[in-house]
C-alpha positions as CSV (number, residue, x, y, z in Angstrom):
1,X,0.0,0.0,0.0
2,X,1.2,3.5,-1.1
3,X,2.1,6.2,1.8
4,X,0.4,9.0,0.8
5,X,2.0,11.3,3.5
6,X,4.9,11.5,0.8
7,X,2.7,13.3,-1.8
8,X,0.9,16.2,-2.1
9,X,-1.3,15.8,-4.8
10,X,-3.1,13.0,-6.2
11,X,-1.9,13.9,-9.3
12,X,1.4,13.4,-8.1
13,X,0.2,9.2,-7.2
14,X,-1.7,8.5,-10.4
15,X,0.4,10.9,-13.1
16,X,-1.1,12.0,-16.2
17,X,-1.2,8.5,-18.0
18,X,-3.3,7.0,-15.2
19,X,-5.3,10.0,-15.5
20,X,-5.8,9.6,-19.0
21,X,-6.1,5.5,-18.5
22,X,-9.2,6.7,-16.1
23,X,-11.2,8.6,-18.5
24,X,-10.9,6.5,-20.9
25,X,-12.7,3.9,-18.6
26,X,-15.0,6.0,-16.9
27,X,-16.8,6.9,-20.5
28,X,-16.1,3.4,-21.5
29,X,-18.3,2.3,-18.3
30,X,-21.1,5.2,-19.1
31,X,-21.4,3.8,-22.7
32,X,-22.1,0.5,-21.7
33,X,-23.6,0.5,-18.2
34,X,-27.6,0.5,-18.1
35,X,-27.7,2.0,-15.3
36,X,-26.0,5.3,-16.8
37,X,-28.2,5.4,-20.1
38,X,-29.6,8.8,-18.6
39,X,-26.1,10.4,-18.4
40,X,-25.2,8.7,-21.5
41,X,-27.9,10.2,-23.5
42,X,-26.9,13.8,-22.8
43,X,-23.8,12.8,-24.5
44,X,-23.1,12.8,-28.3
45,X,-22.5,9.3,-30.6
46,X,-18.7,10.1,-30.5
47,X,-17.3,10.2,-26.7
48,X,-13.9,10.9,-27.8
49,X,-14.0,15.0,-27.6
50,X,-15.3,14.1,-24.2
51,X,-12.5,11.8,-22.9
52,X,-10.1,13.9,-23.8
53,X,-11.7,17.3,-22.3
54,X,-12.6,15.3,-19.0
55,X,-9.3,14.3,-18.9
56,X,-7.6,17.9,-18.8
57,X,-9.9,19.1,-16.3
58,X,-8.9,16.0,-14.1
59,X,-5.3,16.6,-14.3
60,X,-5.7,20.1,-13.0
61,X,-8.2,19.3,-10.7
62,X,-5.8,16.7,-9.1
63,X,-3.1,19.0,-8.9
64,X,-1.9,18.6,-12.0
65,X,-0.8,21.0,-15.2
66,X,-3.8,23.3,-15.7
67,X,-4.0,22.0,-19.6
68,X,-8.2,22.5,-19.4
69,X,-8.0,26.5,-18.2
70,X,-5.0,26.9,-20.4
71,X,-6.6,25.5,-23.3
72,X,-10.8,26.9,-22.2
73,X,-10.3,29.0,-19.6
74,X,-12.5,29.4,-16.6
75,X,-12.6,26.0,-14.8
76,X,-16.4,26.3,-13.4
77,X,-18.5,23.4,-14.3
78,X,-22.3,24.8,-14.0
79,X,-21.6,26.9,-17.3
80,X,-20.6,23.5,-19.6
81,X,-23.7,22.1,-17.8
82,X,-25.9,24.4,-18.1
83,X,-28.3,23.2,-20.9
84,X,-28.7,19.5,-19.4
85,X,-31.2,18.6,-16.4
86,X,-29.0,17.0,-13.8
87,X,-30.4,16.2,-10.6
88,X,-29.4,13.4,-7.8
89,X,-30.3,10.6,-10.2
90,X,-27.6,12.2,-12.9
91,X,-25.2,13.2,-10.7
92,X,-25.4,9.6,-8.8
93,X,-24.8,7.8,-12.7
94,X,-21.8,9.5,-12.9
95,X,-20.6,9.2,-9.5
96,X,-21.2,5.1,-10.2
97,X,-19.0,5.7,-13.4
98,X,-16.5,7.3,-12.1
99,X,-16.5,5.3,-9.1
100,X,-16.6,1.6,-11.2
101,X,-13.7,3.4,-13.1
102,X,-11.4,3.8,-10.2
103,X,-11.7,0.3,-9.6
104,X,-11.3,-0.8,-12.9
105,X,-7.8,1.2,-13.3
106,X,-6.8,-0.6,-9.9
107,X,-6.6,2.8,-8.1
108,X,-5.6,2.0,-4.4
109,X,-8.3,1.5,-2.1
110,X,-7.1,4.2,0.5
111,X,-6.8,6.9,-2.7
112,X,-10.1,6.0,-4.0
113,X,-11.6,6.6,-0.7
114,X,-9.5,9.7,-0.2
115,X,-11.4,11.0,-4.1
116,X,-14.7,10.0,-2.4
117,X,-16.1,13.1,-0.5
118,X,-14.4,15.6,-3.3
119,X,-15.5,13.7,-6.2
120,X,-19.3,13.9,-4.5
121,X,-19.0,17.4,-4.1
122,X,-17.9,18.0,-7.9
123,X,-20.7,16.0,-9.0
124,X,-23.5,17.9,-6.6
125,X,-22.1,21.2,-8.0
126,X,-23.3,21.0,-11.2
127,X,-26.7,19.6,-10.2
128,X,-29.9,22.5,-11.3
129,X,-32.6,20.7,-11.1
């Protein structure tokens, strides 16, 4: 098990690739998980814009390079989300993704736990309905 007193960031445990290696499962998940055809649906045929802008916004977000403000500027969620109903149900399908992709990228137990309260709070945040 990793001793996460030596980092600072979680960016600094998982790295950019693992980062990367995480979106790509996450939307892989949404695509094919029944239970997130309502979070799906709100997505276009051709996730790959997607992966790659989630990604960004994840490195930074984890302490990473800022490659998503950089490249769009403001980091604020609600504005992207804006135009798409997203309530508990919504936010919770994406909370399962994201939480299914963890696993499935065989982040640490303690890290993913540590993710758990702030990745929550990310998802409420865009909630407007």
């Amino acid at each position: 098990m990793t001793d996460y007193s030596a980092y600072s960031t979680p960016y600094e445990v998982l790295g950019e690739q693992k980062i990367r290696e995480l979106t790509n499962a996450f939307y892989d998940i949404m695509d094919s998980l029944p239970e997130a055809a309502g979070i799906r649906a709100m997505h276009k045929a051709d996730l790959n814009p997607m992966r790659e802008r989630l990604a960004e916004y994840l490195i930074g977000w984890l302490g990473g390079p800022q490659i998503y403000a950089e490249k769009y500027g403001s980091v604020c969620m609600t504005g992207p989300h804006k135009g798409y109903a997203i309530g508990e149900s919504e936010r919770d399908q994406w909370l399962l993704c994201m939480h299914k992709a963890l696993e499935a990228v065989e982040v640490e137990p303690q890290l993913r736990e540590m993710l758990k309260a702030p990745l929550f709070a990310i998802a409420d945040m865009v909630r407007n309905r």
